[in-house]
Backbone of each chain as ProteinMPNN parsed JSONL, in Angstrom:
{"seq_chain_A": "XXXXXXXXXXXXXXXXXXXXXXXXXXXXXXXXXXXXXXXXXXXXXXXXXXXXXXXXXXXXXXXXXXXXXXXXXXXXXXXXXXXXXXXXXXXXXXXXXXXXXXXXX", "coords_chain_A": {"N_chain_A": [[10.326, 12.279, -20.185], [6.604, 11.596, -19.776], [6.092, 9.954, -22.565], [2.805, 8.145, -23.921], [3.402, 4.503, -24.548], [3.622, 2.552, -27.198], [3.092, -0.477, -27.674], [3.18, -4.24, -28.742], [1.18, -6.311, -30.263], [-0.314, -8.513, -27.709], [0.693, -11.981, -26.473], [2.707, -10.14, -24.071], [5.211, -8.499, -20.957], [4.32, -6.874, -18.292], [5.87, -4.462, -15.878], [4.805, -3.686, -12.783], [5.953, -1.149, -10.962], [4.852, -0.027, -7.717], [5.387, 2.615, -5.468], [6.759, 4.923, -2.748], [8.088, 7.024, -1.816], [11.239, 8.533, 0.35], [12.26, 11.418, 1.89], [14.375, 11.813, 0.714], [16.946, 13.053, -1.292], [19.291, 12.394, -2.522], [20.78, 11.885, -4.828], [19.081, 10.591, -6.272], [17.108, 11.681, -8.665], [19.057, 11.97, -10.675], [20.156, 9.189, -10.389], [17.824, 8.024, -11.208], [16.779, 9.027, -14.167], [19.179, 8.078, -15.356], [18.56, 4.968, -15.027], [16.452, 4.433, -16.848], [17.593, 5.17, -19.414], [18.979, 3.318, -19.264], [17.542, 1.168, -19.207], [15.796, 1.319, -21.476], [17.838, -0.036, -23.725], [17.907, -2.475, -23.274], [17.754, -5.494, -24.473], [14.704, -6.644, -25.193], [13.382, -4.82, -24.406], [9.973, -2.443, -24.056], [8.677, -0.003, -23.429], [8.238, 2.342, -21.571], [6.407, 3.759, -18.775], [5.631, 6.398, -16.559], [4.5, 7.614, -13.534], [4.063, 10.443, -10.444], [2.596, 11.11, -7.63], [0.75, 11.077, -4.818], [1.184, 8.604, -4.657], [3.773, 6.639, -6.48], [4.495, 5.496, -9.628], [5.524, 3.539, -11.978], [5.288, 1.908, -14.83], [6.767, -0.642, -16.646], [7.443, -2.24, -19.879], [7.925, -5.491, -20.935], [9.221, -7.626, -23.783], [9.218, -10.93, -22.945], [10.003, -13.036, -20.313], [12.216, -13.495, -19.636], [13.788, -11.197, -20.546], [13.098, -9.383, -19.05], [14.422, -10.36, -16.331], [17.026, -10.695, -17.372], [17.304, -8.055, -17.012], [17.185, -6.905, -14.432], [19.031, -8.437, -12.865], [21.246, -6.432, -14.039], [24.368, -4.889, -13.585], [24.684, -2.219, -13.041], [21.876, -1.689, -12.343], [21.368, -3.243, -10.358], [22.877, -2.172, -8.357], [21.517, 0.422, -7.93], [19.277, -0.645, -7.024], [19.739, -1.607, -5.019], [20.581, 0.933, -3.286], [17.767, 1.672, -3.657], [16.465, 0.799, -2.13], [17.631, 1.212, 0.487], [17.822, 3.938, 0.478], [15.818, 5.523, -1.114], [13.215, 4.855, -1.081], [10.554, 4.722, 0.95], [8.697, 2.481, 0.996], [7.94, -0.019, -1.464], [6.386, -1.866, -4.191], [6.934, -4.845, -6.17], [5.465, -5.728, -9.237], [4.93, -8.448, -11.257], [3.825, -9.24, -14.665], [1.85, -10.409, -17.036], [0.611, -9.236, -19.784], [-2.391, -9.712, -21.192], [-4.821, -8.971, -22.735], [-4.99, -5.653, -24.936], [-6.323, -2.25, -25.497], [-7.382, 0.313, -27.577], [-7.302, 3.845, -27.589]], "CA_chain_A": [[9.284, 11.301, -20.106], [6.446, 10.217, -19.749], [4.787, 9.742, -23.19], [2.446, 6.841, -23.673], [4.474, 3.566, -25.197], [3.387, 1.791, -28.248], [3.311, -1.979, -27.219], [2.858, -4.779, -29.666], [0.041, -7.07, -30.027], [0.032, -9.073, -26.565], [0.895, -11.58, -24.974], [4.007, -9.602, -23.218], [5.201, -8.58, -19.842], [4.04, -5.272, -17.55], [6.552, -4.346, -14.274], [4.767, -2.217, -12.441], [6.552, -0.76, -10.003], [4.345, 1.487, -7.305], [6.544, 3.288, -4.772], [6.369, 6.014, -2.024], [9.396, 8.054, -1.82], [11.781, 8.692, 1.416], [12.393, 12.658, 1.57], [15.858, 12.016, 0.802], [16.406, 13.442, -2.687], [20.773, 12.212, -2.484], [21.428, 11.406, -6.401], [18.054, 9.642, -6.812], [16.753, 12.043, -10.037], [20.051, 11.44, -11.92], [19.87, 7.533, -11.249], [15.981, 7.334, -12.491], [17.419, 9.561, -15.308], [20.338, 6.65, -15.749], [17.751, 3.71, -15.74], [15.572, 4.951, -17.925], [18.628, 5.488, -20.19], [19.799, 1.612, -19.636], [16.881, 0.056, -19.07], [16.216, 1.425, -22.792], [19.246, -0.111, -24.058], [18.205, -3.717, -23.082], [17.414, -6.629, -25.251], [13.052, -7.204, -24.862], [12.87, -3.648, -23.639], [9.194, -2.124, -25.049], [8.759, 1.202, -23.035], [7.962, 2.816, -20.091], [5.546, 5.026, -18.544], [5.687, 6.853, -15.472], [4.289, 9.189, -13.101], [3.988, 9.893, -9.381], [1.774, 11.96, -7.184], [1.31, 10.487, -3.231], [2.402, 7.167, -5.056], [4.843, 6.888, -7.698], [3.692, 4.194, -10.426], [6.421, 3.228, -13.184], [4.796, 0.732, -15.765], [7.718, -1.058, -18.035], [6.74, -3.192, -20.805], [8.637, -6.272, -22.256], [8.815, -8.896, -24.155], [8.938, -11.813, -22.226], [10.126, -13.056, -18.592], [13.534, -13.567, -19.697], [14.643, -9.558, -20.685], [12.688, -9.027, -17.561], [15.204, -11.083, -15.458], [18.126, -9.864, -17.204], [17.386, -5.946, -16.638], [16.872, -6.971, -13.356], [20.626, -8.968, -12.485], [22.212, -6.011, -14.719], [24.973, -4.844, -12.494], [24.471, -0.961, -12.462], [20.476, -1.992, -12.031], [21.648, -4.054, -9.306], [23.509, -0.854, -7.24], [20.529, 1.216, -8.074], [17.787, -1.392, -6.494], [20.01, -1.525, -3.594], [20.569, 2.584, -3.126], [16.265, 2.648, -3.55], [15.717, -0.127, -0.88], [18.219, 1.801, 1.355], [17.196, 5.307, 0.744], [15.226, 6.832, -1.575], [11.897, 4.609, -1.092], [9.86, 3.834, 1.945], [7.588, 1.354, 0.413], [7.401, -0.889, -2.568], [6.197, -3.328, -4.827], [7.246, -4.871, -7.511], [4.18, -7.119, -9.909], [5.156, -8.777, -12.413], [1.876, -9.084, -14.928], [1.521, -11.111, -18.486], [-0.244, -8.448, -20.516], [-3.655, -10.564, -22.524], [-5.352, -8.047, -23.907], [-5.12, -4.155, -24.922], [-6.93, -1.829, -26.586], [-6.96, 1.718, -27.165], [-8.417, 4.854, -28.057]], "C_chain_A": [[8.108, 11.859, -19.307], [5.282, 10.051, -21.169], [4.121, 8.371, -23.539], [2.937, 5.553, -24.76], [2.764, 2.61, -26.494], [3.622, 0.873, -28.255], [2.948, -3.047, -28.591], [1.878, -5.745, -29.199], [0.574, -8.551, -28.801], [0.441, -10.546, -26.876], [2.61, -10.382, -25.119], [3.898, -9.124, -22.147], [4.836, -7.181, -19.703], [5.104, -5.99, -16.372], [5.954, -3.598, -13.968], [5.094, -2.474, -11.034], [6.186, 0.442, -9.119], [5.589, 1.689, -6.094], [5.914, 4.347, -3.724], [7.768, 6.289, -1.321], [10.092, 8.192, -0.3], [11.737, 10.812, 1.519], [13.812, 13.072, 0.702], [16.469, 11.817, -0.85], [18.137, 12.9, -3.054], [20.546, 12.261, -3.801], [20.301, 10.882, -6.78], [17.885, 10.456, -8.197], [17.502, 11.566, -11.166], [20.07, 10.049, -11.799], [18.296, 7.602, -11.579], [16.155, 7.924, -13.531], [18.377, 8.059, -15.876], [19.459, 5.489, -15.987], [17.167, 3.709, -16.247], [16.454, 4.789, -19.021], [18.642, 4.072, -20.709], [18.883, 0.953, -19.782], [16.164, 0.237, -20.98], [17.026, 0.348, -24.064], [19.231, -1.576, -23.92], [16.934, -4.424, -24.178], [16.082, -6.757, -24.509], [12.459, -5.64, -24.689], [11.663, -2.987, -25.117], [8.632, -0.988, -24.974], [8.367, 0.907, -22.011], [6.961, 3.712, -20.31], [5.46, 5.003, -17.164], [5.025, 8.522, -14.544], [3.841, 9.095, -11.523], [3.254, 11.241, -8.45], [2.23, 11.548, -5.667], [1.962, 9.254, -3.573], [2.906, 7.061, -6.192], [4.424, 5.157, -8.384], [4.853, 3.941, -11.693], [6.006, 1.88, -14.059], [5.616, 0.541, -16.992], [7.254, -2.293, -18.901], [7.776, -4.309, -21.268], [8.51, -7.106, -22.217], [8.274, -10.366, -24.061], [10.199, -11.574, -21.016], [11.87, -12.67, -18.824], [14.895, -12.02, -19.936], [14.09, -8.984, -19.307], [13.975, -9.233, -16.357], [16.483, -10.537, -15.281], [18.153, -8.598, -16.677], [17.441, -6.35, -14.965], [18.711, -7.171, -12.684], [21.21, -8.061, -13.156], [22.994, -5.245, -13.37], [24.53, -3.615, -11.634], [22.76, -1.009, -11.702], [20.757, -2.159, -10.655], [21.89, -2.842, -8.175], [22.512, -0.154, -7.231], [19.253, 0.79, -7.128], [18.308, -1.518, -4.83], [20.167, -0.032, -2.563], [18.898, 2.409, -2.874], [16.118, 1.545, -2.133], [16.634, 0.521, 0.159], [17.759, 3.115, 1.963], [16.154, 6.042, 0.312], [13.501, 5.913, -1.34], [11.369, 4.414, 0.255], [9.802, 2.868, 2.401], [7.765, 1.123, -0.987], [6.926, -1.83, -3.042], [6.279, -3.36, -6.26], [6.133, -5.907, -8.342], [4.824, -7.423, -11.383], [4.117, -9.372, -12.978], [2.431, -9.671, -16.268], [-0.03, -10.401, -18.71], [-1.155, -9.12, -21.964], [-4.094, -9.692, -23.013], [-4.878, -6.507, -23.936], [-5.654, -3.831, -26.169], [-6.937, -0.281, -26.22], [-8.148, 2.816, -28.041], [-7.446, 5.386, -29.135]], "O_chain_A": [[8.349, 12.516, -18.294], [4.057, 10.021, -21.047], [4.87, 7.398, -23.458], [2.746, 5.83, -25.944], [1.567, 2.332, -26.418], [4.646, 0.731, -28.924], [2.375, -2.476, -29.518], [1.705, -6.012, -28.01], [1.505, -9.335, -28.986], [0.675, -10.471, -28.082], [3.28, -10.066, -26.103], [2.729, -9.03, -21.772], [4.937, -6.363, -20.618], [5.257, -7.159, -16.019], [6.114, -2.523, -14.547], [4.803, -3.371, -10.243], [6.677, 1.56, -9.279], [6.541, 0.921, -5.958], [4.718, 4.63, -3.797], [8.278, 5.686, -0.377], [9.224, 7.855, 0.505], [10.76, 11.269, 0.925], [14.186, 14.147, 0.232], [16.463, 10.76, -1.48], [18.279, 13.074, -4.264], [19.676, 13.127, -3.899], [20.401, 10.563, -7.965], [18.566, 9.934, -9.08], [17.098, 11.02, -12.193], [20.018, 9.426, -12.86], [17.889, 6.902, -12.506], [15.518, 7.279, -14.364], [18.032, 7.242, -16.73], [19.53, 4.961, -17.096], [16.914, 2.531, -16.498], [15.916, 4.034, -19.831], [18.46, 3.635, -21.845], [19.055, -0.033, -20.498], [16.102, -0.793, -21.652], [16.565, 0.166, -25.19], [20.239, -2.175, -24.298], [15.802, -4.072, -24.509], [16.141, -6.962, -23.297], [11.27, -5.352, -24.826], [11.894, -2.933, -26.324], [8.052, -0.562, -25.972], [8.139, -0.181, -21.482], [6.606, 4.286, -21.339], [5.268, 3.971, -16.522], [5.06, 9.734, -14.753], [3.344, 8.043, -11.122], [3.55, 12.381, -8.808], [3.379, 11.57, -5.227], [2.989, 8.829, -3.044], [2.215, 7.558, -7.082], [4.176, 4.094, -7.816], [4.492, 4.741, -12.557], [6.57, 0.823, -13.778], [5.463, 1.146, -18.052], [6.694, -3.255, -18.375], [8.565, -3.892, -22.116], [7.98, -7.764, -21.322], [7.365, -10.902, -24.695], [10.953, -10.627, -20.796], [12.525, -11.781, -18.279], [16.089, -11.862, -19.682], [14.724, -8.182, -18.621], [14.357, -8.312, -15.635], [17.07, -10.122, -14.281], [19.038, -8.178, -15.932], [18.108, -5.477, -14.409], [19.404, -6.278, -12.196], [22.339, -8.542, -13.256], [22.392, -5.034, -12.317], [24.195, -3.554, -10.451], [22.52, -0.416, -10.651], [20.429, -1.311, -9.825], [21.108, -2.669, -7.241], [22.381, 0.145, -6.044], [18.446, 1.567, -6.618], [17.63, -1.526, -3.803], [19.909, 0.013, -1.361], [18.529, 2.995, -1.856], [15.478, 1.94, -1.159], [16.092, 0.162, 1.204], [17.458, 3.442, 3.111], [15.595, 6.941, 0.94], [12.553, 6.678, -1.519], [12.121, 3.608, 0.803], [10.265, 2.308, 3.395], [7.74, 2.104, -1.73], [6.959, -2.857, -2.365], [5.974, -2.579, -7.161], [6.079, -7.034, -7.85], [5.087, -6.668, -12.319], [3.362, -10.026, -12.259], [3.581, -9.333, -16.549], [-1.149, -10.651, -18.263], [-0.867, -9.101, -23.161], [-3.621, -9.532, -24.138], [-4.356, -6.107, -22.895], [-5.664, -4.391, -27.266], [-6.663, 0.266, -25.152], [-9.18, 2.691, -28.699], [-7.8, 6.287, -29.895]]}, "seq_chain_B": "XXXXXXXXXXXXXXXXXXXXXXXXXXXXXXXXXXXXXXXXXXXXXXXXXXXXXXXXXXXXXXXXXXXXXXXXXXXXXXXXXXXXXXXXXXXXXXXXXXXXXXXXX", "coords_chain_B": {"N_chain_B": [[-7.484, 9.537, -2.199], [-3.622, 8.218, -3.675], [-3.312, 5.221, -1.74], [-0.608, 2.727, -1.305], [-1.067, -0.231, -2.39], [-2.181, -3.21, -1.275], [-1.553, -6.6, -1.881], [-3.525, -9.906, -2.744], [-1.731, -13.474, -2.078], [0.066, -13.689, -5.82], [-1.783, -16.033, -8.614], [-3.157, -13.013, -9.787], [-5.2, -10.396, -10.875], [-4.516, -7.134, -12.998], [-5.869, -3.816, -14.291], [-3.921, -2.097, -16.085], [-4.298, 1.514, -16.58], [-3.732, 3.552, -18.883], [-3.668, 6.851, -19.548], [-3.798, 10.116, -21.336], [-5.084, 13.51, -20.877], [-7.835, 15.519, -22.263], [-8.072, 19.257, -22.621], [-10.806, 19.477, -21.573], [-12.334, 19.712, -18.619], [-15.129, 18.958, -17.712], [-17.152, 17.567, -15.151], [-15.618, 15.881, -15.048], [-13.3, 15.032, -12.751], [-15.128, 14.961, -10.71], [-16.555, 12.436, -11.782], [-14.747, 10.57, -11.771], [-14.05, 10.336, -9.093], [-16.394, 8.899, -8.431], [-16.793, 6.514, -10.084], [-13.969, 5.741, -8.946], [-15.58, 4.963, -6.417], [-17.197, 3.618, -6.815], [-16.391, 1.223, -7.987], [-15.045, 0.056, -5.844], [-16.618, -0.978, -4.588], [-17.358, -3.293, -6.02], [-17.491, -7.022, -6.985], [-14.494, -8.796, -5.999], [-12.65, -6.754, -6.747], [-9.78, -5.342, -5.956], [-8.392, -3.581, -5.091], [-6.559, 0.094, -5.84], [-4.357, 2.29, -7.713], [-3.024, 5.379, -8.778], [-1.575, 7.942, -10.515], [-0.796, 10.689, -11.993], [1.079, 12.546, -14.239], [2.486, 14.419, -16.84], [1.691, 11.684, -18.262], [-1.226, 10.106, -17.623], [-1.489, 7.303, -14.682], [-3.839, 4.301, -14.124], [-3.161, 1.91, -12.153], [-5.812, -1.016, -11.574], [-6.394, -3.092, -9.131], [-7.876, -6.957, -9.464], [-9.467, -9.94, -8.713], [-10.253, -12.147, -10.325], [-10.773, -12.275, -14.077], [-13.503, -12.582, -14.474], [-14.482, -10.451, -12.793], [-13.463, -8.546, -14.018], [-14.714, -8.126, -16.285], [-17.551, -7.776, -15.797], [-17.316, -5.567, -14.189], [-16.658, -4.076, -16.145], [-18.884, -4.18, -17.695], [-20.769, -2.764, -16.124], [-23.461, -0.688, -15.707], [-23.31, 2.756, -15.243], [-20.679, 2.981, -15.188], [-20.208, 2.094, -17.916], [-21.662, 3.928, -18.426], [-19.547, 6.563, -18.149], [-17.437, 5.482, -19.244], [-18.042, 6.197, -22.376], [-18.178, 9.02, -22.032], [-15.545, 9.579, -21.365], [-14.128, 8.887, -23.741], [-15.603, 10.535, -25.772], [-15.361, 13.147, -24.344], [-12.929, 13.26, -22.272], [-10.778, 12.301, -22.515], [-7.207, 12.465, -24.463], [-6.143, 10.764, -25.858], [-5.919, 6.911, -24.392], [-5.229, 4.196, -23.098], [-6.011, 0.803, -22.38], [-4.995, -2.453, -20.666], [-4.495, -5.189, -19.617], [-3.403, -7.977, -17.898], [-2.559, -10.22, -16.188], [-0.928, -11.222, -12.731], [1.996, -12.845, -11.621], [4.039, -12.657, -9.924], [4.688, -11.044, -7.144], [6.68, -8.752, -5.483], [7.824, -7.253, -1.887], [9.191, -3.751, -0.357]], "CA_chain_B": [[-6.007, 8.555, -2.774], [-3.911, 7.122, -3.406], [-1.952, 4.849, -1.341], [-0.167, 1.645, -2.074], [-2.692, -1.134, -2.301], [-1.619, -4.702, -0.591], [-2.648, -7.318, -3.069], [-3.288, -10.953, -1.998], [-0.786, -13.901, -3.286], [-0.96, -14.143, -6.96], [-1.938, -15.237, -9.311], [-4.454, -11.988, -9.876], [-5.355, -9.202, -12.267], [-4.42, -5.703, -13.303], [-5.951, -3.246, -15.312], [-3.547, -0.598, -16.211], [-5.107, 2.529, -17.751], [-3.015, 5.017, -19.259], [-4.078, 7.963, -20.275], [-3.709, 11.728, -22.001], [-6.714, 13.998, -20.533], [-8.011, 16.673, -23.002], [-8.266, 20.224, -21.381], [-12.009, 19.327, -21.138], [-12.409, 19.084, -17.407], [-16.273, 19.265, -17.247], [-17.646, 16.976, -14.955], [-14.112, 15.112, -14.782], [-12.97, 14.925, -11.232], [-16.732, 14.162, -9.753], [-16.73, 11.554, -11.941], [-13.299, 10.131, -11.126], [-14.491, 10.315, -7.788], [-17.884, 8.336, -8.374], [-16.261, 5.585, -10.318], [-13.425, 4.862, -7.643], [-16.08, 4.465, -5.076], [-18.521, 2.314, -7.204], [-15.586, 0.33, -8.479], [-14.31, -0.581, -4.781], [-17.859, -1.774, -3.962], [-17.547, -4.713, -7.054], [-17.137, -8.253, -6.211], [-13.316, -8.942, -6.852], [-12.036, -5.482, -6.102], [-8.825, -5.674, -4.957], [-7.714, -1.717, -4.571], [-6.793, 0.893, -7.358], [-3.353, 2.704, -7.685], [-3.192, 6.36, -9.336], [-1.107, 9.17, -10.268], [-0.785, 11.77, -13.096], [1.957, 13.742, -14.464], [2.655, 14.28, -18.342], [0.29, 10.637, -18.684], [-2.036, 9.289, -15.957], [-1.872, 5.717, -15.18], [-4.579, 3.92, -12.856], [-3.874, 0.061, -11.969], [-6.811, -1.443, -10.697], [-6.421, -4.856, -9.292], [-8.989, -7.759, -9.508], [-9.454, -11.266, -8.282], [-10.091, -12.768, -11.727], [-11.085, -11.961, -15.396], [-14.378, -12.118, -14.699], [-14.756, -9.761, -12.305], [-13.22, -7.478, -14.689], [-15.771, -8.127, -17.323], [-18.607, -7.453, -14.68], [-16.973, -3.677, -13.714], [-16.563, -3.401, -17.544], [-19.769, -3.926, -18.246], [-21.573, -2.019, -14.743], [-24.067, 0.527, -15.857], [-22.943, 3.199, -14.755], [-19.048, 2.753, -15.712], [-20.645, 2.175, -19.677], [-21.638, 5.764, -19.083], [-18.154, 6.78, -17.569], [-16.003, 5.072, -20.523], [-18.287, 6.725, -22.863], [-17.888, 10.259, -21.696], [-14.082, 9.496, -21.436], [-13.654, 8.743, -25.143], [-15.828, 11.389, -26.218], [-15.024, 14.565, -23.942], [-12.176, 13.948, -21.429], [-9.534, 11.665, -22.883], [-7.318, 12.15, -25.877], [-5.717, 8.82, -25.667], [-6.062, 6.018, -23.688], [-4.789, 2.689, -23.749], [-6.525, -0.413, -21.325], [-3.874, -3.51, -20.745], [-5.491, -6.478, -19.111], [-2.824, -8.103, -17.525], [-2.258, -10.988, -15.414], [0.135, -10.55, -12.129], [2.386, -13.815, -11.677], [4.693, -12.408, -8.879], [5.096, -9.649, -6.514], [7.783, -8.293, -4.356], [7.394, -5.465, -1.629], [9.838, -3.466, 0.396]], "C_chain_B": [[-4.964, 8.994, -3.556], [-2.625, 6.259, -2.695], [-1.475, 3.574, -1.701], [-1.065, 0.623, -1.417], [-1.652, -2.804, -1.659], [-2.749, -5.776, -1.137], [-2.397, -8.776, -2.172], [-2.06, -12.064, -2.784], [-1.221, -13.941, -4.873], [-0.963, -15.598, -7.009], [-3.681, -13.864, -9.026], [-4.665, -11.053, -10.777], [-4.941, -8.023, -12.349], [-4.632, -5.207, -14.115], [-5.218, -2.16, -15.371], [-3.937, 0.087, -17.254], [-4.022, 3.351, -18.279], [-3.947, 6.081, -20.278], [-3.551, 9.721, -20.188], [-4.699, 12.765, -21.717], [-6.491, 15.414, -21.89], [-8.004, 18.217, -21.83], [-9.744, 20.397, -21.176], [-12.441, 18.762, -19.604], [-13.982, 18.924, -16.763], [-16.954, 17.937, -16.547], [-16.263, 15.603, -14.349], [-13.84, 14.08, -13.305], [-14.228, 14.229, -10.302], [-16.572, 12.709, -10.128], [-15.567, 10.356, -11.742], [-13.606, 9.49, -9.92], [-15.108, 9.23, -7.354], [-17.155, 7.103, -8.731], [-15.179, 4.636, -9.211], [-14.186, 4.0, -6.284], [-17.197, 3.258, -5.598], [-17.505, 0.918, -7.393], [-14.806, -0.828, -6.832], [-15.484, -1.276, -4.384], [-18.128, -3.453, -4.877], [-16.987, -5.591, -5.832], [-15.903, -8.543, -6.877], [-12.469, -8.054, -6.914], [-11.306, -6.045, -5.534], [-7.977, -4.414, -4.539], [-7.12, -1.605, -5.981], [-5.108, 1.537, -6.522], [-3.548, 3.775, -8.629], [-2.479, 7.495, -9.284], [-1.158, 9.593, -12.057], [0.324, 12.807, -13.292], [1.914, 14.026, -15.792], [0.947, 13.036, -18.977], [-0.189, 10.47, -17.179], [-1.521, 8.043, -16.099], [-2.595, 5.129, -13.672], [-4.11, 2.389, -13.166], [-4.751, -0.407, -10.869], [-6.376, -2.701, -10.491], [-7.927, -5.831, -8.868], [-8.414, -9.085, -9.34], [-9.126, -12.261, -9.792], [-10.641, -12.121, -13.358], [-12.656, -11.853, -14.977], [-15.188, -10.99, -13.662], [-14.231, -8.184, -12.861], [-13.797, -7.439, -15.448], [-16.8, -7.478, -16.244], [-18.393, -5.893, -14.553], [-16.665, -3.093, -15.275], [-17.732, -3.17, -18.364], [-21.622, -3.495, -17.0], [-22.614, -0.926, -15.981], [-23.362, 1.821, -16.29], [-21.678, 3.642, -15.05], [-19.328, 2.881, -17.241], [-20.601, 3.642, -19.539], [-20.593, 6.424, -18.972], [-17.219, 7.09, -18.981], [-16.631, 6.075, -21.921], [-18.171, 8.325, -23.247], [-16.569, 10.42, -21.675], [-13.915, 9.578, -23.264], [-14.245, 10.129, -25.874], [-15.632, 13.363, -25.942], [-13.356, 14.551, -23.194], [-10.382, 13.157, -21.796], [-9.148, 11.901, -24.256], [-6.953, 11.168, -26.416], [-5.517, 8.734, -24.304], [-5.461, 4.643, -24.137], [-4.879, 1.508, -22.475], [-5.422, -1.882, -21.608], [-4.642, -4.295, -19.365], [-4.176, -7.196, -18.788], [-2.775, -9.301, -16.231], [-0.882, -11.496, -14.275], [0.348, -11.996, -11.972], [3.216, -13.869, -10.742], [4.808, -10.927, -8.737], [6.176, -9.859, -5.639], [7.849, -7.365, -3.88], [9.029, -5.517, -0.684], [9.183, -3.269, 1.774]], "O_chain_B": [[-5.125, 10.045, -4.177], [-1.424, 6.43, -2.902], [-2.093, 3.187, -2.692], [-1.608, 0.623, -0.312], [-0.466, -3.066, -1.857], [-3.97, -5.888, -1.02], [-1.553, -8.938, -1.291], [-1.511, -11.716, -3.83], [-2.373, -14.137, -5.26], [-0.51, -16.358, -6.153], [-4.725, -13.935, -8.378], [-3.871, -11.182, -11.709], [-5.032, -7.629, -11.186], [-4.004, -5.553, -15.116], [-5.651, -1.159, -14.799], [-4.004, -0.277, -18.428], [-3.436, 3.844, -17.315], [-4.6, 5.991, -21.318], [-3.078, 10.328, -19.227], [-5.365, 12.893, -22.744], [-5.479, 16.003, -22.272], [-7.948, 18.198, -20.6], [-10.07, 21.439, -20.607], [-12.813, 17.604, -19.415], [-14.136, 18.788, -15.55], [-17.362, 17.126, -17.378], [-16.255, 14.759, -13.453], [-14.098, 12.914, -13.007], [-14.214, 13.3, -9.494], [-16.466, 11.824, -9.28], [-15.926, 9.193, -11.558], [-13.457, 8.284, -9.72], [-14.795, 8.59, -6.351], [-16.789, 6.461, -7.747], [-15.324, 3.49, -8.786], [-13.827, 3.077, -5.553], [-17.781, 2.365, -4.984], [-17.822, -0.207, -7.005], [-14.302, -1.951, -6.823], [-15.274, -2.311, -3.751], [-18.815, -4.409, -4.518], [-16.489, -5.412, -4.721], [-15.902, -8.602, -8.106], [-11.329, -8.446, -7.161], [-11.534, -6.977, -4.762], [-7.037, -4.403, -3.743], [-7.058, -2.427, -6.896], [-4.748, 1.38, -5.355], [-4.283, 3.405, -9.545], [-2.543, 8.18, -8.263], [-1.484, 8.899, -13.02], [0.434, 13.795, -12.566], [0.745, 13.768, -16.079], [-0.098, 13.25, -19.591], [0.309, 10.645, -16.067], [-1.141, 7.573, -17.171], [-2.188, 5.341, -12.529], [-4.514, 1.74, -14.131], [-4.578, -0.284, -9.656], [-6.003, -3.422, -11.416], [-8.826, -5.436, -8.125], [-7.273, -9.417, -9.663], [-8.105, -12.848, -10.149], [-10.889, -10.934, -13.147], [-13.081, -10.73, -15.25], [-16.389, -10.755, -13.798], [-14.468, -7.078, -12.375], [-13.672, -6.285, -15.857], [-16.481, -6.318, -15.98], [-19.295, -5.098, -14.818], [-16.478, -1.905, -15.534], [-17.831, -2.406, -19.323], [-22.818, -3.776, -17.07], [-22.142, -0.586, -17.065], [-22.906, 1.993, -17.42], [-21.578, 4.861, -15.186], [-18.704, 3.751, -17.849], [-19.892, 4.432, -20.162], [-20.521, 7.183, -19.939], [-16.667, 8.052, -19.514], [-15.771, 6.706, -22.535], [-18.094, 8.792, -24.383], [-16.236, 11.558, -22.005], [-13.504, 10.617, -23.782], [-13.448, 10.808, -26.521], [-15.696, 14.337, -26.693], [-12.592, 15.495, -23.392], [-9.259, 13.468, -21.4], [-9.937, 11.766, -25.191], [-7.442, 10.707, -27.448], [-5.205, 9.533, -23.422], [-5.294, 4.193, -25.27], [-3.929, 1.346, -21.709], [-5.158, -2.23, -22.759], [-5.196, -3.803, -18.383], [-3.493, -6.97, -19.787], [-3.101, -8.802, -15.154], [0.088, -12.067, -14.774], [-0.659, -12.696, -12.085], [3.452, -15.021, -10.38], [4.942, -10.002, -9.538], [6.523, -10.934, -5.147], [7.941, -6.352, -4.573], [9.747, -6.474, -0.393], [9.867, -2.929, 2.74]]}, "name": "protein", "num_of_chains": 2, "seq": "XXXXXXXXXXXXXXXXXXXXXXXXXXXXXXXXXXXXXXXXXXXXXXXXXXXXXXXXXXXXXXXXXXXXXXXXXXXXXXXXXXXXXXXXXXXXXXXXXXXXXXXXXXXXXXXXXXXXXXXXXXXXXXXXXXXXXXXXXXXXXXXXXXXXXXXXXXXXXXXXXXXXXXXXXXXXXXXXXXXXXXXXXXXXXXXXXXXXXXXXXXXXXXXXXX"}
C-alpha cells in the first residue's frame, strides 16, 4: 500500500486516523500489515490510504456508520487498538467525517 | 510541518486531498509552502495535516462549508490548483467531508 482508493459517489464515511508513533517498533509493522488485511475483509469496507512522515495519516473509507462501528468492536481490532494506545503511538485522533462531495483529477 | 492539529468540538470540516505527484517538481515545494501559509491566514482555518509516501494526503480542517468555498475560490490558490492539474499532479482526488466525532489519545 498505499494506492489511491476508488470511492463511490458520496454520501459515505472517512476515518481518519492521524498518529505520531512511540519509538517502539515491538510487532507493530506486522499488526498494521494484519489490519489492513481484516479491515479489508469487512462488510462496508471501501479502501484505505495511508502514509506517514512526522505524522502518520491513515484515511479509511466506508459505507456508512454502521461497518464503521463494527470494524471497530471486531475482537482482533479490539487487541490491536489497545497494543497502539499502550505502545506503539504517542498521540492520536480518531475523526469520524460524512464524505459530501468528491471530485477528481 | 506537520504536527497533529487539535480541532475544536464537532461538528466541522475536512478536506482530504490525496494525491500522486508527477516527477515535475518545478516550482512545487515553494509553492506548497506559500499555500500552507496563505491557507492558515483564511477565516475558518482550523490547521492542516500532511504526509507523503507512495500517495500524499493533506487534511485541512475548516469551521464550515463556506469557508471552504472562500479558500477554494482565493486568488491565488485558483492559480495553485491550476498549476497542480497541469504540471505537478498525476492524480488527485478532493473529499469534502463533514467530521461528526473525534477521539484523541
Amino acid at each position: 500500500m498505499s494506492q489511491p482508493v476508488i470511492t463511490p459517489e458520496p454520501p459515505y464515511y472517512a476515518v481518519i486516523f492521524t498518529s505520531i508513533r512511540t519509538s517502539d517498533d515491538n510487532g507493530y509493522s506486522k499488526m498494521a500489515d494484519r489490519m489492513l488485511q481484516l479491515a479489508s475483509q469487512q462488510d462496508g469496507f471501501l479502501g484505505v490510504e495511508s502514509a506517514r512522515e512526522e505524522v502518520g495519516i491513515t484515511v479509511s473509507y466506508w459505507r456508512d456508520l454502521e461497518a464503521i462501528r463494527a470494524w471497530k468492536q471486531n475482537a482482533e481490532h479490539l487487541q490491536a487498538q489497545q497494543l497502539g494506545r499502550d505502545q506503539w503511538y504517542s498521540t492520536f485522533t480518531t475523526r469520524i467525517a460524512r464524505v459530501e462531495r468528491e471530485y477528481s483529477l
